[in-house]
C-alpha positions as a printed Julia matrix, in Angstrom:
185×3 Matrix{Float64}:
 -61.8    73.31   44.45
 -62.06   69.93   45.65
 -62.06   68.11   42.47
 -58.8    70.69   41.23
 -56.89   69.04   44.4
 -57.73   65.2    43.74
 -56.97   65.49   39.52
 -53.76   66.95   41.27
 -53.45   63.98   43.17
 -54.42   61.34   40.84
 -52.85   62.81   38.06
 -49.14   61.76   39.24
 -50.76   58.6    40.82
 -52.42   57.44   37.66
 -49.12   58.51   35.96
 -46.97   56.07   38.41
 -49.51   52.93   37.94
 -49.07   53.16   34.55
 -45.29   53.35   34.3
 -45.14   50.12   36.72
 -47.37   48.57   35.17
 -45.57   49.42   31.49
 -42.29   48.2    33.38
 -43.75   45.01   34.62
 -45.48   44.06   31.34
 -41.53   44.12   30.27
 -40.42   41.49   32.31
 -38.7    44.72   34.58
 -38.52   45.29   37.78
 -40.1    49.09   39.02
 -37.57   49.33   42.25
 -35.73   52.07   42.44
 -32.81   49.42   42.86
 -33.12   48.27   39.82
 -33.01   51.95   37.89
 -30.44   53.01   40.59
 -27.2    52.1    38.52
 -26.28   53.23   35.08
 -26.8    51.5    31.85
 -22.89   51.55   31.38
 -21.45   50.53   34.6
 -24.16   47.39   34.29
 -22.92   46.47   30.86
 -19.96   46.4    31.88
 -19.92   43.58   34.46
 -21.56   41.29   32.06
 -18.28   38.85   30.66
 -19.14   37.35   27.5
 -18.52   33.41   27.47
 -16.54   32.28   24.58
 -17.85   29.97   21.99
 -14.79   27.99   21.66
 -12.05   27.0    23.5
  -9.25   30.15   22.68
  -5.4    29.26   21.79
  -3.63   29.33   24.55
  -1.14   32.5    24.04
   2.1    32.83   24.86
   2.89   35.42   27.74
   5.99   37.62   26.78
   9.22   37.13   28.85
   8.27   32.88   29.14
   8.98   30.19   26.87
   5.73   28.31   25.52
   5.75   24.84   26.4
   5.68   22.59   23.07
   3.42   19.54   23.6
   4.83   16.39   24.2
   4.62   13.59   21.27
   2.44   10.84   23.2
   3.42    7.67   20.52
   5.2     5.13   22.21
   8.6     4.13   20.79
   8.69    1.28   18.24
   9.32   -1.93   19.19
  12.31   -3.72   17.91
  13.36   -7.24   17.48
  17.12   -9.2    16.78
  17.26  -11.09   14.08
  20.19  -12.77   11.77
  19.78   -9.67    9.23
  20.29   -6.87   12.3
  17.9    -5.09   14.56
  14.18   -4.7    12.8
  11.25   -2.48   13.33
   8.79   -5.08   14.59
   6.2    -2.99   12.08
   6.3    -0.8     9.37
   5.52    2.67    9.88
   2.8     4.03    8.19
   4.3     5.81    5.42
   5.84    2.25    4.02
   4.86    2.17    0.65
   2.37   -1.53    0.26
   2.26   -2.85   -3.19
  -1.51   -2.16   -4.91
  -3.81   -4.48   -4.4
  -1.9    -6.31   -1.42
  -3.23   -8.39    1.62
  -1.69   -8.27    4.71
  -0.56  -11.97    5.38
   1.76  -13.94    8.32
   4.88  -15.39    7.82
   6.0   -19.12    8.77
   9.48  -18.79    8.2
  10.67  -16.05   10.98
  10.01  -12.41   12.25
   9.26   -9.65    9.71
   8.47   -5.7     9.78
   5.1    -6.89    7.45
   4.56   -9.59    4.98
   1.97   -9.09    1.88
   0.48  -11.11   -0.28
   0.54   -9.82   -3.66
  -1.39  -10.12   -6.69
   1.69   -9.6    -8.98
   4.6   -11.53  -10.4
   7.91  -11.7    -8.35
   9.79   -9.57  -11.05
   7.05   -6.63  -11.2
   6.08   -6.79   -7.12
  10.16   -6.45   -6.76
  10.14   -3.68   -9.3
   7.53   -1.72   -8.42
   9.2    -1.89   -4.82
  12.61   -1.29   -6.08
  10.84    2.15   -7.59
   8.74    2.91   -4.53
  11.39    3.12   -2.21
  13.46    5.0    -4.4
  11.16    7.77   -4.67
  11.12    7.3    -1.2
  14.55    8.52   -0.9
  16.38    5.17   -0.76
  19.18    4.29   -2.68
  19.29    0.62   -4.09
  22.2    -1.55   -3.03
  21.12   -5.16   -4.74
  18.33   -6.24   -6.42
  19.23  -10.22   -6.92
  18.71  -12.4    -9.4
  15.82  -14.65   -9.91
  17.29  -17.74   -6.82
  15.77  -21.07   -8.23
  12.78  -20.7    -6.21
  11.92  -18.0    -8.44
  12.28  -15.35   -5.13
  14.6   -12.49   -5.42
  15.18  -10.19   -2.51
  16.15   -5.73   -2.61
  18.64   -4.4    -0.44
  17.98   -0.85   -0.08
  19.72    1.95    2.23
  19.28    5.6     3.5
  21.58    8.43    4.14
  20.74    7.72    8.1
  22.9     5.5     9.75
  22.27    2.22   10.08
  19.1     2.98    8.09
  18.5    -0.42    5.76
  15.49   -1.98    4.09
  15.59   -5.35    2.7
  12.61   -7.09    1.43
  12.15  -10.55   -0.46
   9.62  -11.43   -2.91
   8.96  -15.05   -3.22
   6.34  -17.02   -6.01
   3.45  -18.56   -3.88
   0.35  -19.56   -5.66
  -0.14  -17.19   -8.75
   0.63  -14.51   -6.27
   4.26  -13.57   -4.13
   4.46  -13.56   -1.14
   6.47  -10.07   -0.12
   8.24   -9.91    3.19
  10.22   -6.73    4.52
  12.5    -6.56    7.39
  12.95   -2.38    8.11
  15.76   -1.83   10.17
  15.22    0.07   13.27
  17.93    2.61   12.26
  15.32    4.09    9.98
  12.85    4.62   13.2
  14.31    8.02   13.31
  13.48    9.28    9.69
């Protein structure tokens, strides 16, 4: 009778170190603390993190602030001709092949170097900046010097282009004064 009351008693005991020891081997921990709360309400306090930054969204009844454009304005400078860009903008169309280059002879938007004749660097302009939506007002005639200079103008007001093409070396020398009407478009 003995040994029916201690396999009694070591029956749930033996049964216990094995399930803590089964839970431990897991990485778990046996308290009842731990098995106190259910799966769901555990799984549910867990936030995932995001794996990229989200859109900000717009919240209904508000206006969405649009961002700011951070480029400073251009700056300008006064010359004989009228008010100039003191650079191009990005989108100015630069004859193939040409080096940026200074001038001696007063301020420009940007002056090229050009590995072209006068007549073919001031045509392939003329054509540039017509396909650029400018409408050509004068394309001179060969001066003396060889140099011949494009007047060109936009529907925006105030918006001209003029730029000269002058013989230097086997090359011309291209300079472009952009008037600061066109900053706009």
């Amino acid at each position: 009778m003995a040994a029916m009351r201690a396999s009694r008693f070591l029956a749930p005991l033996t049964l216990a170190v094995a399930v803590a020891m089964s839970v431990a081997a897991c990485g778990g921990d046996p308290s009842p603390a731990a098995t106190s709360a259910p799966a769901a309400s555990v799984a549910a306090t867990k936030t995932p993190r995001p794996t990229s930054p989200a859109a900000p969204t717009a919240v209904p009844g508000t206006k969405t602030p649009k961002p700011k454009p951070s480029a400073t304005p251009p700056t300008t400078t006064d010359t004989s001709w009228g008010t100039i860009l003191d650079q191009v903008p990005d989108t100015f169309p630069v004859y193939p092949g040409a080096e940026p280059t200074d001038l001696v002879d007063g301020p420009a938007s940007g002056a090229w170097l050009a590995p072209a004749s006068v007549a073919k660097a001031a045509a392939w302009y003329r054509a540039a900046l017509e396909d650029a939506g400018f409408r050509t007002v004068n394309l001179s005639s060969p001066l003396e010097d060889g140099s011949q200079v494009l007047d060109s103008v936009s529907g925006a007001p105030g918006c001209a282009i003029q730029a000269a093409f002058r013989p230097s070396d086997g090359s011309t020398m291209i300079s472009v004064l952009f008037g600061a009407g066109c900053a706009g478009g």
